[in-house]
N, C-alpha and C positions, 0 to 999 in steps of 0.2 A: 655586807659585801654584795655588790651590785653582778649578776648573773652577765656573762660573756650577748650582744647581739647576735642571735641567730639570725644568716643571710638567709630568705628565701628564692630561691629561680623558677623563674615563671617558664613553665614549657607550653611555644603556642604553636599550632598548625599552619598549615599554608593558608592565604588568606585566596577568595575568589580567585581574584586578578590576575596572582601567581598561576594561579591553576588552569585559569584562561589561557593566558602565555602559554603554558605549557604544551595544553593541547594544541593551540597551532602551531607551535613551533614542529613538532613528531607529524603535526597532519601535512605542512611541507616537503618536510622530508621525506614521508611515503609517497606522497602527490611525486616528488622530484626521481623519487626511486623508478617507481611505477612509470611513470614517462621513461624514463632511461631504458627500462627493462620492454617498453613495445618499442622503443623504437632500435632497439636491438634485434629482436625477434623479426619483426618488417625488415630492418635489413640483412638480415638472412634470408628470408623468405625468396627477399629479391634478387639477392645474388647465388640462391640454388635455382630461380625458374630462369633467371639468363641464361645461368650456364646450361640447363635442361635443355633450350630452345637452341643453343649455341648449337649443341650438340646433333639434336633432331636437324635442325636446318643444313646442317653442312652434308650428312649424310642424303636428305633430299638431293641436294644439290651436287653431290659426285653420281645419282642416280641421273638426274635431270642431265650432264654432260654426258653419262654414259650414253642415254638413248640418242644424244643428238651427234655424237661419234658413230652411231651404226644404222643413222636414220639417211634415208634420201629421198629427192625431190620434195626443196625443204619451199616453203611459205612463210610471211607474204614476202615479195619480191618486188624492185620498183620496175616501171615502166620503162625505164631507160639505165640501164647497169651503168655506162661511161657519163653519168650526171652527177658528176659529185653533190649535189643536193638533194638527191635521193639513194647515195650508195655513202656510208654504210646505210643502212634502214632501222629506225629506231620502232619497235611495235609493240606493244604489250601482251602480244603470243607468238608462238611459234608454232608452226606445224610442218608435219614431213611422213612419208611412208614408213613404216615401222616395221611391216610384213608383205611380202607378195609371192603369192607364191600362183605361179604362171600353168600348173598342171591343172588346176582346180579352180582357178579363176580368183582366188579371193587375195584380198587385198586390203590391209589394216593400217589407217590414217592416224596417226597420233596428234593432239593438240596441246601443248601445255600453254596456260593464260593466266591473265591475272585478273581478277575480278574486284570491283569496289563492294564498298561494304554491304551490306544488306540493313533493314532498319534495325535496329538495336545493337548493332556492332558499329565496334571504333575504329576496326581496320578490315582489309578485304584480305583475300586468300589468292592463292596460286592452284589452281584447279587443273585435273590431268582429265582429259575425253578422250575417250577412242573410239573409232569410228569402224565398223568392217564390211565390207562388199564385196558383192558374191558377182562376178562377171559387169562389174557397175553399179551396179545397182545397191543400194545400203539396203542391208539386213538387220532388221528394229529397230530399237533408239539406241544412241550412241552411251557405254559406259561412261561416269563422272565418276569423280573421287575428287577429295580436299589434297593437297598436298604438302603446304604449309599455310596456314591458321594467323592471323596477326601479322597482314606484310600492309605495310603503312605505304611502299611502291617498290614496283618491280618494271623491267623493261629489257626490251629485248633486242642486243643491236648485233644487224645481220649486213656480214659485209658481203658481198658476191661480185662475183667474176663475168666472165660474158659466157652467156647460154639461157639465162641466169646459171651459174652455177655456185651453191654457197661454198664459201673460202674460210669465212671462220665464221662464230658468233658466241656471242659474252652475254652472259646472263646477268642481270645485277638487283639482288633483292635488298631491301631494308625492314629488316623485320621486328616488333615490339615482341619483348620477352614477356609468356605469358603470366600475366601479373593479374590475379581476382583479390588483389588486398583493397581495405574499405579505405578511402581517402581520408586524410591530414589536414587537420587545421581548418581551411574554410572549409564548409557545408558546402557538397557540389563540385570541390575543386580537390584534383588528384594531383596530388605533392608528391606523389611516389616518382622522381622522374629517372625511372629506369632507361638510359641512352636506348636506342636501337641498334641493331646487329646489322651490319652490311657485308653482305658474301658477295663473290662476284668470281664466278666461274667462266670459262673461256674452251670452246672446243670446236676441233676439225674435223668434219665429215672423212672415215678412213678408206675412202675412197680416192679421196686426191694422194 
């Protein structure tokens, strides 16, 4: 009597190729995760410094109408008020007295400007100076301060009346949210393109 065929089953491994596949298929996926996962993180980043700046800028700029609601003998001014092409006046500062005080002689000039960039920056700033004099005469060098960081433009339009006397003026800035993230994609080129912020304030001297 002839003994039943024992089957035997070959147990085999993955072969190379399989194994190959494999690893790239798991190294796309982290590759695809990992891009996912920065460019999440960049846009948060970006939309916490807007709102930052949003924030910081607006407060500037209820500061900026405050001082030009209790400033007088405002600058510059055109040469002829009844010229409608040079009234309103469009200038990138403004200045006006801020303080006088007539017992003591002194008397404190305020200037808010805008200035272009410097070498290494991408945008220029809105700069406060003040100025103080003592019977005329200016006493040291005038204080500076930054005021807002990152204004890609700003301008200044002053409308006035006959004397000159200013009547209104509207401030209007555009400002880039501060963004120090590393650029996207090409080498050299900032993909980050966070819109700019534009405020635009409006005030009257309360004197009129």
């Amino acid at each position: 009597q002839m003994s039943p065929r024992v089957r035997r089953t070959t147990r085999r491994g993955f072969s190379m190729v399989e194994l190959l596949l494999a690893l790239a298929i798991v190294s796309m996926v982290l590759t695809s995760a990992m891009v996912a996962l920065d460019a999440a993180f960049k846009g948060y980043r970006a939309t916490t410094d807007a709102a930052s700046t949003h924030v910081v800028s607006r407060i500037v700029m209820h500061r900026v109408v405050a001082m030009i609601r209790n400033g007088t003998e405002f600058g510059p001014f055109p040469s002829d008020v009844l010229d409608p092409g040079q009234n309103p006046l469009d200038s990138d500062f403004i200045e006006f007295v801020s303080f006088d005080d007539e017992d003591t002689g002194i008397r404190q000039i305020s200037r808010i400007e805008f200035r272009e960039a410097d070498d290494g920056e991408d945008y220029g700033a809105v700069w406060f100076v003040l100025y103080t004099f003592e019977n005329d005469v200016q006493q040291g060098d005038p204080v500076e301060a930054r005021m807002i960081p990152n204004v890609e433009d700003a301008s200044f339009v002053l409308e006035y009346d006959v004397g000159p006397k200013l009547k209104r003026a509207t401030v209007d800035l555009l400002i880039r949210p501060n963004d120090d993230l590393d650029p996207i994609g090409v080498e050299g080129r900032n993909e980050n393109n966070n819109e700019p912020i534009r405020l635009v304030g409006s005030a009257t001297p309360r004197r009129l």
